[in-house]
C-alpha positions as CSV (number, residue, x, y, z in Angstrom):
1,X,26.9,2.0,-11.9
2,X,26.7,-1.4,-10.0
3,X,23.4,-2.4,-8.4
4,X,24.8,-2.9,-4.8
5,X,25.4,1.4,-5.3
6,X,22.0,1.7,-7.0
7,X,20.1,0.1,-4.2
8,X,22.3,2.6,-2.0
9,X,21.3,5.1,-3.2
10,X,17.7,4.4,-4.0
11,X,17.8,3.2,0.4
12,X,19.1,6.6,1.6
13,X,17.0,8.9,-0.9
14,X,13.5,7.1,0.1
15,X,14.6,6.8,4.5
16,X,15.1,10.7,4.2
17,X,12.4,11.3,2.2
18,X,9.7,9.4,3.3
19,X,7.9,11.0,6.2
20,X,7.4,14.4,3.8
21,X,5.9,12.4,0.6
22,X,2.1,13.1,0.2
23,X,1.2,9.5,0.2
24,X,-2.6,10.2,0.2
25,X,-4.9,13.0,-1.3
26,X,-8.4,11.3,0.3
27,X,-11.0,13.9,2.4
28,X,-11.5,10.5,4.1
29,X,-8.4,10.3,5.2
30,X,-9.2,12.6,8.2
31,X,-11.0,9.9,10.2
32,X,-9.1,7.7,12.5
33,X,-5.4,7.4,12.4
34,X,-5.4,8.0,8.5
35,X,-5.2,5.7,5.2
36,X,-3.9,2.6,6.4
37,X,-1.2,0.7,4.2
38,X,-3.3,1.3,0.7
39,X,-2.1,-1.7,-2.2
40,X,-0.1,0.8,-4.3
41,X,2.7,-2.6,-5.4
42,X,1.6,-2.4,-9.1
43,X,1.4,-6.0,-9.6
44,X,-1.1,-6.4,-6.2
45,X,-3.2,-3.4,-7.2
46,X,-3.4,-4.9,-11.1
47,X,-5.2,-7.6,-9.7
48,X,-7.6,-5.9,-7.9
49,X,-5.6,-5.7,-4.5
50,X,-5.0,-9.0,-3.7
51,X,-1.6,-9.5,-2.6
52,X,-1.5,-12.9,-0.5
53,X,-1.8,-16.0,-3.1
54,X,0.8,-13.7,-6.0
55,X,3.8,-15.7,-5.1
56,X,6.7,-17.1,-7.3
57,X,10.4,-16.4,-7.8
58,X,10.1,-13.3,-10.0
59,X,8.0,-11.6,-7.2
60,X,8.8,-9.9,-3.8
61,X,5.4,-10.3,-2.2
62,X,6.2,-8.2,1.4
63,X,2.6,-8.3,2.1
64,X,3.0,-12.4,2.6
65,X,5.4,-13.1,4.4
66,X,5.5,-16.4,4.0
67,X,6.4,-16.2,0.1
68,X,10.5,-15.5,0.6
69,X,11.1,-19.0,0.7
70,X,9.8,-19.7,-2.4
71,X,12.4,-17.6,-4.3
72,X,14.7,-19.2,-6.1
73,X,18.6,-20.0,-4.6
74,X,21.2,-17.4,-5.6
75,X,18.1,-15.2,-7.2
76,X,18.3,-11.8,-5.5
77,X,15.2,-9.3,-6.2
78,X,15.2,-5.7,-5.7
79,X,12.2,-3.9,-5.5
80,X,10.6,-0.8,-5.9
81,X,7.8,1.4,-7.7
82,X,5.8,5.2,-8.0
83,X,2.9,6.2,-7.5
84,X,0.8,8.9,-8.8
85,X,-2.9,9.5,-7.8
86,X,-5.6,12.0,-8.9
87,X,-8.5,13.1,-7.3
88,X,-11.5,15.1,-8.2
89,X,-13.9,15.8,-5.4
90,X,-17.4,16.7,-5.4
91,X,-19.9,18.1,-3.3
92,X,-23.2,19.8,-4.2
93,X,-21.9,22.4,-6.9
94,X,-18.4,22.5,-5.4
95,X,-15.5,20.5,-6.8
96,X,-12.2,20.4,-6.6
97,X,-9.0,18.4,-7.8
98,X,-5.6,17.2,-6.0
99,X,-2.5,15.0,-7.7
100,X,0.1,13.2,-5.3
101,X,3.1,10.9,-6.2
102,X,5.3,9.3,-4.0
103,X,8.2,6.5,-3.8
104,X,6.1,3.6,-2.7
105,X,8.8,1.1,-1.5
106,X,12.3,-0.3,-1.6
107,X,12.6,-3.9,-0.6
108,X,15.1,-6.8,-0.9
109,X,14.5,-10.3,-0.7
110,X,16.7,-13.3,-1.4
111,X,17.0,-17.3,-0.9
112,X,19.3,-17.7,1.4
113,X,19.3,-21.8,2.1
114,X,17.3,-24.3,0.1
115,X,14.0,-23.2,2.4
116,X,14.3,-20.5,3.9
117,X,14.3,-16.5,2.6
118,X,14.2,-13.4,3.9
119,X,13.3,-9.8,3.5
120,X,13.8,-6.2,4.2
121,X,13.0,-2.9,3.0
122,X,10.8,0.3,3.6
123,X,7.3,0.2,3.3
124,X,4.0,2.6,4.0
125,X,1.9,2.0,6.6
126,X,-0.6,4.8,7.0
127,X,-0.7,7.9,6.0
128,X,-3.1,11.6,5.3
129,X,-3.1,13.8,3.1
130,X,-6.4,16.4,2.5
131,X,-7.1,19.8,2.0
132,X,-10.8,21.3,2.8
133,X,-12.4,24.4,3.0
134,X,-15.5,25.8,4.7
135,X,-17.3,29.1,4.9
136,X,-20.0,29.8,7.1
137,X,-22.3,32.5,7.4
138,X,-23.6,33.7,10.3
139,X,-24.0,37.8,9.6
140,X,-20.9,40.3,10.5
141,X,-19.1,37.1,12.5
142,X,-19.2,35.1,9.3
143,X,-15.8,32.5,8.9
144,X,-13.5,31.3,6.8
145,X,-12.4,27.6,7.9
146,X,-9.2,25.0,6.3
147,X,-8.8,22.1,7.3
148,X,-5.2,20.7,6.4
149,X,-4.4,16.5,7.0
150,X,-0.9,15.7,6.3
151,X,1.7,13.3,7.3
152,X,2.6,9.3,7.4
153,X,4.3,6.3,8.7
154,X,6.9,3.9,7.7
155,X,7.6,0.9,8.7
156,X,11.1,-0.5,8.3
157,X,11.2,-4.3,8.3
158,X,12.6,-7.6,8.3
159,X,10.8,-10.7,7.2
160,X,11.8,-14.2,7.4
161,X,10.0,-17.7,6.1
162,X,10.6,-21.1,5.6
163,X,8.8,-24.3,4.0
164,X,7.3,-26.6,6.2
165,X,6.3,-28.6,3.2
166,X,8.3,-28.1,-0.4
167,X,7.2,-31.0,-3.1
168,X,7.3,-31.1,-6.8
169,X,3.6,-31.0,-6.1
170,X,2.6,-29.5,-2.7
171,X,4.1,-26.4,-0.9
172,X,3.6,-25.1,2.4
173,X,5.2,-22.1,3.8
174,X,4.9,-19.6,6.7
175,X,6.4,-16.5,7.7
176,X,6.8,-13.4,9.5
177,X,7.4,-9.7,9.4
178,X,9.2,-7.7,12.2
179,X,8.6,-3.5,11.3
180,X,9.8,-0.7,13.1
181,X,6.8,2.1,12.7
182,X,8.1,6.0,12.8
183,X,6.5,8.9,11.8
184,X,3.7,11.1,12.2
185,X,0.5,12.5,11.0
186,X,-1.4,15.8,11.6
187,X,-5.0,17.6,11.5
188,X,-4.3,21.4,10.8
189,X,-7.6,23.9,11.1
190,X,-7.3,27.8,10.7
191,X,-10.5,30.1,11.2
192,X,-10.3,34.0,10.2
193,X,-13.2,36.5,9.5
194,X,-14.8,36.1,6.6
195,X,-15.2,39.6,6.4
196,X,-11.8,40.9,7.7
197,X,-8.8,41.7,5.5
198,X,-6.6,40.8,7.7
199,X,-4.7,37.3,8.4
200,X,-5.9,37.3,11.9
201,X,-7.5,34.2,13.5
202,X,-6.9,30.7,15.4
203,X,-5.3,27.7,14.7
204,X,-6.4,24.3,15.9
205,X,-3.0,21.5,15.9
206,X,-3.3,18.0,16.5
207,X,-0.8,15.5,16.1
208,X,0.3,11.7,17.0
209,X,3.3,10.6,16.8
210,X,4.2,7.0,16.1
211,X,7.4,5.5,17.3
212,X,6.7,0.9,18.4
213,X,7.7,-2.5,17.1
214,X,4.7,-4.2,14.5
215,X,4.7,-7.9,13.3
216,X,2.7,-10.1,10.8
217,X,2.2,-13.3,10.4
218,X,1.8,-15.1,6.6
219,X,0.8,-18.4,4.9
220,X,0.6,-20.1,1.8
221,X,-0.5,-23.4,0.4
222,X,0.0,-24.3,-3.2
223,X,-1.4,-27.8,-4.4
224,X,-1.0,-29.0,-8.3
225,X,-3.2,-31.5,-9.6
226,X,-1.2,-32.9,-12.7
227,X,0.1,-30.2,-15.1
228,X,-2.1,-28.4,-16.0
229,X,-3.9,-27.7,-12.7
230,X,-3.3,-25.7,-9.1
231,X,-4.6,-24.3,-6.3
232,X,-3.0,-21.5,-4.4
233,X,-4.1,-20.2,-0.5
234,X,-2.6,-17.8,1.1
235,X,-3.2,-15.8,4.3
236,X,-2.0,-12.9,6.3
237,X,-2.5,-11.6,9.9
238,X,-1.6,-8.7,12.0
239,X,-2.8,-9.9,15.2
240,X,-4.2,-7.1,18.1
241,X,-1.1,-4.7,18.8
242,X,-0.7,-1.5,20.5
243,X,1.2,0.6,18.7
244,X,3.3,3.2,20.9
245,X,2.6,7.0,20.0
246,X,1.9,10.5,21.8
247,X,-0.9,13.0,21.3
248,X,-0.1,16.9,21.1
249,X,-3.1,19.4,21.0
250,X,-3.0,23.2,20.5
251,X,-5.0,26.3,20.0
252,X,-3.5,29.4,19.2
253,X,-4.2,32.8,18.2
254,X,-2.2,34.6,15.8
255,X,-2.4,37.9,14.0
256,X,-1.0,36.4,11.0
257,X,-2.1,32.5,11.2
258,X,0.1,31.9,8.3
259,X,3.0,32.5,10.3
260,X,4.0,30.1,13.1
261,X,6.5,32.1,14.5
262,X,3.4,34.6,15.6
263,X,0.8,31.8,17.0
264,X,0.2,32.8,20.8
265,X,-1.0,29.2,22.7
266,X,-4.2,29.5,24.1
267,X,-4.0,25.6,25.3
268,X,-1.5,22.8,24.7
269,X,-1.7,19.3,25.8
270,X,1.0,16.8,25.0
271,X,0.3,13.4,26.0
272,X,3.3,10.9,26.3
273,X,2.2,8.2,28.4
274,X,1.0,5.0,28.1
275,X,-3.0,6.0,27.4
276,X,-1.9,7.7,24.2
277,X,-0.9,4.5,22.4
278,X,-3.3,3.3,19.8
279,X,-4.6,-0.2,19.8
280,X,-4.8,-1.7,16.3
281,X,-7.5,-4.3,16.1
282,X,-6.5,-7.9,14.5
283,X,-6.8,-8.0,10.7
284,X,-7.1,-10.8,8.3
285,X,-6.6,-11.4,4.8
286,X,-7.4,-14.5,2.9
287,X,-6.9,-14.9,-0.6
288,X,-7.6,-17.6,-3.1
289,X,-6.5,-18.9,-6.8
290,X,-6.7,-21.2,-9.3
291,X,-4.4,-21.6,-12.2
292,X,-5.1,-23.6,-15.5
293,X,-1.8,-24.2,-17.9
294,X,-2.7,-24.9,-21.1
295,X,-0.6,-25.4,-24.7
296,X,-1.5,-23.0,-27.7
297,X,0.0,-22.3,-30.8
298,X,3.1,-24.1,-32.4
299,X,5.9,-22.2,-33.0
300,X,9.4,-23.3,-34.3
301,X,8.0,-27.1,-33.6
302,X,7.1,-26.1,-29.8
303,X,4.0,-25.3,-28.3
304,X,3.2,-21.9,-26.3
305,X,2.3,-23.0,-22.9
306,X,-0.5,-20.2,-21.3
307,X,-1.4,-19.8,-18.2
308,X,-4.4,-18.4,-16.9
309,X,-5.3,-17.2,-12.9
310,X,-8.8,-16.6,-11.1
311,X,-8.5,-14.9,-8.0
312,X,-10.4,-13.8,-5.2
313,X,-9.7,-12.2,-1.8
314,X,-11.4,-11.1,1.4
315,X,-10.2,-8.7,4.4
316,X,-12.0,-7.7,7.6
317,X,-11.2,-5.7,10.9
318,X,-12.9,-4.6,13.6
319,X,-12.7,-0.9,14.5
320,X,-15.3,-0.8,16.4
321,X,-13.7,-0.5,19.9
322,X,-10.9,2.5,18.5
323,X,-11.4,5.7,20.2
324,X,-9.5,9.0,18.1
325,X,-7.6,11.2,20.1
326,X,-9.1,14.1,19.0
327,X,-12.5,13.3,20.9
328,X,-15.5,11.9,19.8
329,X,-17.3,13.1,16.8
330,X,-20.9,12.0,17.1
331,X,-21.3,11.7,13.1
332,X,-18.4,9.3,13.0
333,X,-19.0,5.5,14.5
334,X,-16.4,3.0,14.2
335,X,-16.5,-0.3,12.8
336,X,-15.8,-3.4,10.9
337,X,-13.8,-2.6,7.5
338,X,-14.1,-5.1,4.6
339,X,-12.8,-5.8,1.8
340,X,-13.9,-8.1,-0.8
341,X,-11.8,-8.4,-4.3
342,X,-11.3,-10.3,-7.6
343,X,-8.8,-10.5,-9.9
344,X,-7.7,-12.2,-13.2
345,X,-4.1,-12.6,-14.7
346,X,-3.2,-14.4,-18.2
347,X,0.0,-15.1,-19.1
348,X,0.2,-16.1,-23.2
349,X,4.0,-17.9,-22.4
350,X,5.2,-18.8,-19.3
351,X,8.5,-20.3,-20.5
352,X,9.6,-16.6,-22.0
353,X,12.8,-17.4,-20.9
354,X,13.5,-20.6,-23.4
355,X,11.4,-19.0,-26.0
356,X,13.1,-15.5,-25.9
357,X,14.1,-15.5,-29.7
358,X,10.7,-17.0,-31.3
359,X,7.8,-15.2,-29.4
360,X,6.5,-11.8,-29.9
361,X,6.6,-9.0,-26.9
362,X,3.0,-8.9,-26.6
363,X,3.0,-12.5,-26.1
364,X,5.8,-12.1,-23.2
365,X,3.4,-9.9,-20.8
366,X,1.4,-10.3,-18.2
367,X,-2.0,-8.9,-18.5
368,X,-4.1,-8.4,-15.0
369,X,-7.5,-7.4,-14.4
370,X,-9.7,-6.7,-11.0
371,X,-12.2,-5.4,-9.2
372,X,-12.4,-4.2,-5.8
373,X,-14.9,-2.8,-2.9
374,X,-14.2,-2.3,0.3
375,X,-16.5,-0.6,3.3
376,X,-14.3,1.6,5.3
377,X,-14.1,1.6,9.2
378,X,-16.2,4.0,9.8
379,X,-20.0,5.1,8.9
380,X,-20.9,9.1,8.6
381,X,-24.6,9.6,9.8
382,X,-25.0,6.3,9.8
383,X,-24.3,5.6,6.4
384,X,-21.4,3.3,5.1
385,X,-18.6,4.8,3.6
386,X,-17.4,2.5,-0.2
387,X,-14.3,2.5,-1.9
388,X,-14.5,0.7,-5.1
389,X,-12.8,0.5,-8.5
390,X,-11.6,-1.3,-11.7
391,X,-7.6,-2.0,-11.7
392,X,-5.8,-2.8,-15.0
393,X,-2.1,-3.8,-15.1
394,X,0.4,-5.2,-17.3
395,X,3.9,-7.1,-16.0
396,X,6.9,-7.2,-18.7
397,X,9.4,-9.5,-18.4
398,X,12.9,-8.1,-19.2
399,X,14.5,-11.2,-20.9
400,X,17.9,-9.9,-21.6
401,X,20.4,-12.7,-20.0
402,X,17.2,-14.6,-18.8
403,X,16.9,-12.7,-16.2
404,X,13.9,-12.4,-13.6
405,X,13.7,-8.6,-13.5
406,X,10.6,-7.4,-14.9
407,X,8.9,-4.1,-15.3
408,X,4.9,-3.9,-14.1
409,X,1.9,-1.0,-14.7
410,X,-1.3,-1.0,-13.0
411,X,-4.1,2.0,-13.4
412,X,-7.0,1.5,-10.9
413,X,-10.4,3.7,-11.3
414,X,-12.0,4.1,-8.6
415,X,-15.1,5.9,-6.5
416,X,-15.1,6.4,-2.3
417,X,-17.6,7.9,-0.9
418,X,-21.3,7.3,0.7
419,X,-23.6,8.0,-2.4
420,X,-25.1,11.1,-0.7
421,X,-25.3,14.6,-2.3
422,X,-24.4,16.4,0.8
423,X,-21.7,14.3,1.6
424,X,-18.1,14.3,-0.3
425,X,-17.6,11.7,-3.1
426,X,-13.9,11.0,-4.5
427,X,-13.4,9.9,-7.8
428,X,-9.8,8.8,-8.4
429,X,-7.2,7.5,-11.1
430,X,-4.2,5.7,-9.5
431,X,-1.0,5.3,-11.5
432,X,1.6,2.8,-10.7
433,X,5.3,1.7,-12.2
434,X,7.2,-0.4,-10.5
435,X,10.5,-2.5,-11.2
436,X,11.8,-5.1,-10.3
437,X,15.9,-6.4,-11.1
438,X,17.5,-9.5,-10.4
439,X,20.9,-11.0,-11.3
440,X,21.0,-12.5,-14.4
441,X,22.1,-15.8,-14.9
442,X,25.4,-14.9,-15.8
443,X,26.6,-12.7,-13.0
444,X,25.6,-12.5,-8.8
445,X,25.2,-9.5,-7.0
446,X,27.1,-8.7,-3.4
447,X,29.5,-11.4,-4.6
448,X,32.9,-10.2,-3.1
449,X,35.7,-10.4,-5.9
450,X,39.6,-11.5,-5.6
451,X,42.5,-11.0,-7.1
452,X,44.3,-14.2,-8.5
């Protein structure tokens, strides 16, 4: 099967099923407007999720703009990866466990003059996902309470950059992503007697509905210093927006409230005007790298040149001034998220391609490393919600007609939560696979063939 039909096919598969994948399994992801645009690219998430500063021509870095126009001419890359995530939850003597998986992406980016690239695909941008139930006793009126999240958002978008500097030594590049955001996410309660054994009880919906334009702005600086030194910057913002959505709220009661054909409405309230849209608050990402080359061993008469990467990242916005639709929630207070990351990548050969025939597989990979912790938006009683974890990953080049294509793993271990007893703490193991093709050297994709 040719690519151009594979990427077809892989485009109409993830548009129609995108808005029912469980993208998120996270308690937390009840706060707010839901898990927002989680690092689940395995070779970003290897490194413990910084995603600005990974930028060369055997990568498709949508979360930088400003790296397609440093792809190489005629070099076409197709992207895409899965994700699988398991999470065990625990509070006081209760626990409980839920697995997800889910398409992540499916991007395209190519070189399409000597500086300047584009991008587009179909991305994640929030999403929940959470299941939760309660019992409370209170004599004969004693209830039985779920509380159901589900739901995401997509964004469907075209990104463009160019060089404004591009020297064997210095590059400078900016860019920009345009998104179309559609989709939807939910909050689902249903309350019955605890003592009754029947189904009969109320149900509490709420819902917002995301339909508005989205852009980002990205930067990168890369300075060498000789051979066997560099430097890489990059940045990314998504300035202040307000994101066009509605807000629908029910109560119903319902002699069987597993069955929405019975649900009588006790109240509804659908709000489609302009005070229902959400404002996003401006968020920055700045990340940061240096790279040492060095020569090792001699093999067949040449040297194995290594390369080794130190990274680190920061991200902050301010929440402080969101309002949720569903009402105020005195426990819950907005405010700044943060994110603070490191990472490490070695690479034993970085000329795989000319040393295909001599060098071992091991010595072909990539092998990534990182640590992440961020404080969520949000504080619970007034205590700071973490998310923190290990990631591991490994990148392996797929050689065959020196092509870039290239197959990547990451596994992140992580722990969210507020360190409380009484409170919920999420342990999680993320699994990643993702793949990316590109032409060989000996054939071009979308090439449109003739007769002679």
């Amino acid at each position: 099967m040719r690519v151009n039909s594979v990427f077809f096919i892989f485009s109409v598969l993830f548009f129609f099923n995108a808005n029912a994948q469980n993208l998120t399994t996270s308690s937390y992801s009840i706060f707010g407007i839901g898990d927002k645009e989680a690092v689940n690219h395995p070779i970003f998430q290897a490194t413990g999720n910084i995603t600005g500063v990974h930028v060369d021509s055997t990568i498709l870095n949508f979360y930088n703009p400003a790296s397609y126009s440093l792809l190489k001419p005629g070099k076409i890359l197709f992207s895409s990866s899965l994700s699988g995530n398991f999470s065990f939850f625990n509070q006081g003597d209760q626990s409980s466990y839920f697995p997800s998986s889910s398409l992540h992406h499916i991007a395209l980016a190519l070189n399409v003059k000597k500086h300047f690239g584009i991008s587009f695909g179909l991305k994640p941008y929030l999403s929940r996902g959470y299941f939760i139930s309660d019992d409370q006793y209170s004599g004969l009126d004693s209830l039985s309470h779920t509380y159901e999240g589900s739901g995401n958002t997509q964004q469907l978008y075209f990104g463009a950059a160019s060089n404004i500097l591009n020297t064997q030594s210095t590059n400078l590049s900016i860019g920009a992503n345009l998104s179309y955001l559609f989709g939807s996410v939910e909050n689902l309660r249903k309350s019955k007697l605890l003592t009754s054994t029947n189904t009969a009880g109320g149900v509490e919906v709420n819902q917002i509905n995301f339909s508005s334009f989205h852009y980002k702005l990205g930067l990168y600086f890369k300075q060498r210093f000789g051979f066997n030194h560099s430097i890489k910057i990059g940045a990314s913002v998504e300035p202040t927006q307000v994101l066009n959505s509605n807000f629908y709220d029910a109560l119903y009661y319902s002699e069987n409230i597993e069955d929405p054909s019975l649900y009588d409405t006790l109240f509804s309230f659908n709000c489609i005007s302009e005070n229902c849209n959400i404002n996003i608050p401006t968020e920055v990402d700045l990340s940061f790298s240096y790279s040492l080359n060095f020569y090792g061993r001699i093999i067949n008469n040449k040297k194995r040149l290594s390369q080794l990467n130190l990274m680190a990242a920061y991200r902050q916005s301010d929440w402080s001034s969101f309002t949720p639709h569903d009402g105020a929630n005195s426990s819950v207070v907005f405010g700044k998220n943060k994110q603070i990351s490191f990472g490490f990548q070695f690479i034993p050969e970085m000329k795989y391609l000319e040393k295909a025939l001599i060098t071992k597989w091991y010595e072909r990979l990539n092998y990534r490393l990182g640590y992440f912790d961020q404080k969520l938006p949000y504080t619970l009683n007034g205590l700071e919600v973490h998310d923190f974890g290990m990631t591991f990953g490994l990148g392996m080049p797929i050689v065959i007609q020196q092509s870039l294509s290239s197959l990547n793993l990451s596994v992140v271990v992580g722990k969210r939560g507020v360190g409380e007893e009484n409170f919920v703490e999420e342990r999680y193991v993320g699994i990643n696979f993702g793949l990316i093709l590109s032409p060989s050297n000996f054939s071009r994709w979308f090439r449109k063939r003739k007769l002679d």
